[in-house]
C-alpha positions, 0 to 999 in steps of 0.5 A: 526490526525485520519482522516490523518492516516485513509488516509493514511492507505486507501491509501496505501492499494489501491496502494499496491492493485493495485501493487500486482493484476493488472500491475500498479508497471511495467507500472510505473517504466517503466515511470521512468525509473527505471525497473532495481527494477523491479525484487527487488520490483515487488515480492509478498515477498515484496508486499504482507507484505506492503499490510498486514501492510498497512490493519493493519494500516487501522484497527488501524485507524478505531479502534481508530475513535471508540474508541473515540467515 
């Protein structure tokens, strides 16, 4: 369970990096076919909280690991 929520955590935290600094949210979107949310999503409101709570997440994570140990 710790090391699935480590991950997890990293993860999002590198795709939500990835989305808010580089194009990566566009060019993907425009793959799908989905560039109507472009305007909803690609929106440093939206981002900028999931990367926040995807880097508490992550430091929960870690918090945990040592905490048992």
């Amino acid at each position: 369970m710790k090391n699935k929520l480590l991950a997890l955590g990293l993860g999002g935290t590198l795709l939500a990096a990835l989305c808010c600094f580089t194009p990566f949210l566009p060019i993907v979107l425009t793959a799908f076919g989905l560039t109507g949310l472009l305007g909803v999503v690609y929106n440093d409101t939206v981002l900028l909280p999931v990367l926040a709570g995807f880097l508490l997440l992550t430091g929960y994570a870690i918090w945990r690991q040592k905490q048992h140990k």
